[in-house]
Each structure stands twice: as structure tokens, then as C-alpha cells.
C-alpha positions in Angstrom: -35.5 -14.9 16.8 -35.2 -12.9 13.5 -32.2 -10.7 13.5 -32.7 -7.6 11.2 -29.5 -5.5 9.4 -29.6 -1.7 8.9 -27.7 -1.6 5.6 -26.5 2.2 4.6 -25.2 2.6 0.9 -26.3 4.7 -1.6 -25.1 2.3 -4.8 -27.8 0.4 -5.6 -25.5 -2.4 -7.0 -23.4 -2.9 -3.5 -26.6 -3.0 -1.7 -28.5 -5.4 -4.4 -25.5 -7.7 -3.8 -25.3 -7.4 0.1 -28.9 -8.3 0.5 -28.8 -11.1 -2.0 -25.5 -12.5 0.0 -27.4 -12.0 3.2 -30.7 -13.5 2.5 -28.3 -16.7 1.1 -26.5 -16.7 4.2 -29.4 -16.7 6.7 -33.0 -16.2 5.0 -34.1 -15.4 8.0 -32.2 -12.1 8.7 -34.2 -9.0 7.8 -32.7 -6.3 5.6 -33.3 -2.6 5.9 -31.7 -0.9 3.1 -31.5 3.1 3.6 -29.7 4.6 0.6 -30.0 8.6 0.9 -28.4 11.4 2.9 -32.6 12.4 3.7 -33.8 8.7 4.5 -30.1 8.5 7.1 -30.9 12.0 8.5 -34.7 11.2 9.0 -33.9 7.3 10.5 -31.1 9.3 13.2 -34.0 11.9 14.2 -37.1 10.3 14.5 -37.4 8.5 17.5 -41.1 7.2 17.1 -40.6 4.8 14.0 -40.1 1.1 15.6 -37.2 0.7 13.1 -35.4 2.9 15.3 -36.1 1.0 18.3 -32.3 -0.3 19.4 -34.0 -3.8 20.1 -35.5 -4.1 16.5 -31.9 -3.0 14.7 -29.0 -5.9 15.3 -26.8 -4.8 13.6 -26.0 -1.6 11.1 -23.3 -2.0 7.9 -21.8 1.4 6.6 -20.5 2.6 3.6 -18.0 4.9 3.7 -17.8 6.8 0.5 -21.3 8.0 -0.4 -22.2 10.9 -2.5 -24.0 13.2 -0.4 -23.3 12.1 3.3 -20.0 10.6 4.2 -20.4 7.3 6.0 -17.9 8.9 8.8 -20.4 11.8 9.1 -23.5 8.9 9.7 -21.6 7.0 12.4 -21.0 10.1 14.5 -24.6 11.0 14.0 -25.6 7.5 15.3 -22.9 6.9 17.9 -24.8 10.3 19.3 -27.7 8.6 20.0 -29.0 6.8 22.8 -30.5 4.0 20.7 -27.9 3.2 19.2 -24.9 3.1 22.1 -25.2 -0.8 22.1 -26.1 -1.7 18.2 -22.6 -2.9 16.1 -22.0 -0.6 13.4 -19.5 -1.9 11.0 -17.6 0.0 8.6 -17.9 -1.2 5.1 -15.3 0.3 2.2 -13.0 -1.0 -0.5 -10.7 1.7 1.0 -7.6 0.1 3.1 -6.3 3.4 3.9 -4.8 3.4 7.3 -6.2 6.7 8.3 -9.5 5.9 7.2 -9.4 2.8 9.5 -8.3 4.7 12.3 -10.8 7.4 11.8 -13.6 4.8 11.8 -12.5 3.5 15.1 -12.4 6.3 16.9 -15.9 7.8 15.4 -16.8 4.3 17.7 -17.5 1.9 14.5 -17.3 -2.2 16.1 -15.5 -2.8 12.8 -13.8 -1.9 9.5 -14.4 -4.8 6.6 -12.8 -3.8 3.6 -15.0 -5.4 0.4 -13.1 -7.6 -1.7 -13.4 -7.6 -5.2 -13.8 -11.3 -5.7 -17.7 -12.0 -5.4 -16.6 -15.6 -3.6 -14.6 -13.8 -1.0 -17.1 -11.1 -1.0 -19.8 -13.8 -0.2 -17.5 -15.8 2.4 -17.1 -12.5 4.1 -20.6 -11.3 4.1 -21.0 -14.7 5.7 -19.1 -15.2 8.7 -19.7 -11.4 9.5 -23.1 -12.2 9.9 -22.8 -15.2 11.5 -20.5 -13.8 14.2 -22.3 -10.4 14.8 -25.9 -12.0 14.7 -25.5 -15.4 16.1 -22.0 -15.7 18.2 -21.5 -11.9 19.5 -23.9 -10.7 22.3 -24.3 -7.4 22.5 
């Protein structure tokens, strides 16, 4: 079964090198990438589009700092929605700032990954995340 990965970012150069690291990983995992405040705000409201479906999103990765919609302000949004109560939402930020850690946690993100700055650790990282929230966690 094809798992598919709600990616939120609004830099097109993160994302770009997410989905490439992904799609190395597992080419078999489908990636969603939504990068503005509008697309985020549209996704959380409309509940007819199948992408909003809880059984068609596996899993949902989350910047923090974005420009016009902080990634805080998106998981509260989603974690207010029915749909979403059982999908992983992980926390994605070079930030290792305690408080933003804690605040992600108890907004009700699964996880906080800090990105590494080293594209091999970046790409071992991106790869055993996947493989344990697609393949080894059941949710």
C-alpha cells in the first residue's frame, strides 16, 4: 500500500530537498507539498477534497518558521480537526530551542526533528523517519 506525506514548508529549497530524499528513500511514498498560508488554510477547511480524507494523509511534516503562517499556528488548526486526530504530524525546524520544543508538544505534534545541516545526516534522518512513521508505527 502507497503511503502519502503532507509536507508544509514554504522554502522551495527545504521542500525540493525533502521530496528528493523521500522519493530516494521509498519511491513509492507520495508527496504533497503545500507551501502557502492560503493553500494550509484552504487544505484545514475544506472537507470534500480526498486529500483531506485522514485515510489518504499518513503522515504530515511541519515547518516551523514560515513567513506568513507560523507552523505552531498550522498544528493547532489541524489538531482541531477531526480528520486529522489520528495522522502523525511531526515538527520539522533547525531551531533546538527548548521552548519551541515544548510548545510543539503540547500544540499535540507526534514529534520535533531538528534538520541537520549536513545533507548526509539530513538524508539518514529523512530516512529512518519515514521508515518508522510509514512502515513500523501504526497509527
Amino acid at each position: 500500500m502507497n503511503k502519502h506525506i503532507l509536507l508544509i514548508d514554504d522554502s522551495a529549497e527545504d521542500a525540493e530537498l525533502a521530496v528528493r530524499t523521500i522519493r530516494k528513500s521509498d519511491s513509492s511514498v507520495k508527496v504533497t507539498w503545500i507551501q502557502t498560508a492560503q493553500q494550509t488554510m484552504d487544505l484545514i477547511s475544506n472537507y470534500n477534497d480526498p486529500l483531506v480524507d485522514s485515510e489518504s494523509i499518513d503522515l504530515v511534516l511541519l515547518d516551523i518558521k514560515m513567513f506568513e503562517l507560523s507552523g505552531f499556528d498550522v498544528l493547532t488548526k489541524l489538531r482541531s480537526r477531526i480528520f486529522s486526530k489520528r495522522i502523525p504530524i511531526l515538527m520539522l525546524s533547525s531551531s533546538k530551542i527548548e521552548k519551541d520544543i515544548a510548545k510543539a508538544y503540547e500544540l499535540g505534534a507526534n514529534g520535533y526533528v531538528q534538520k541537520p545541516a549536513d545533507y548526509k545526516e539530513y538524508n539518514a534522518m529523512m530516512t529512518t523517519l519515514c521508515q518508522y512513521w510509514l512502515r513500523i508505527n501504526k497509527a
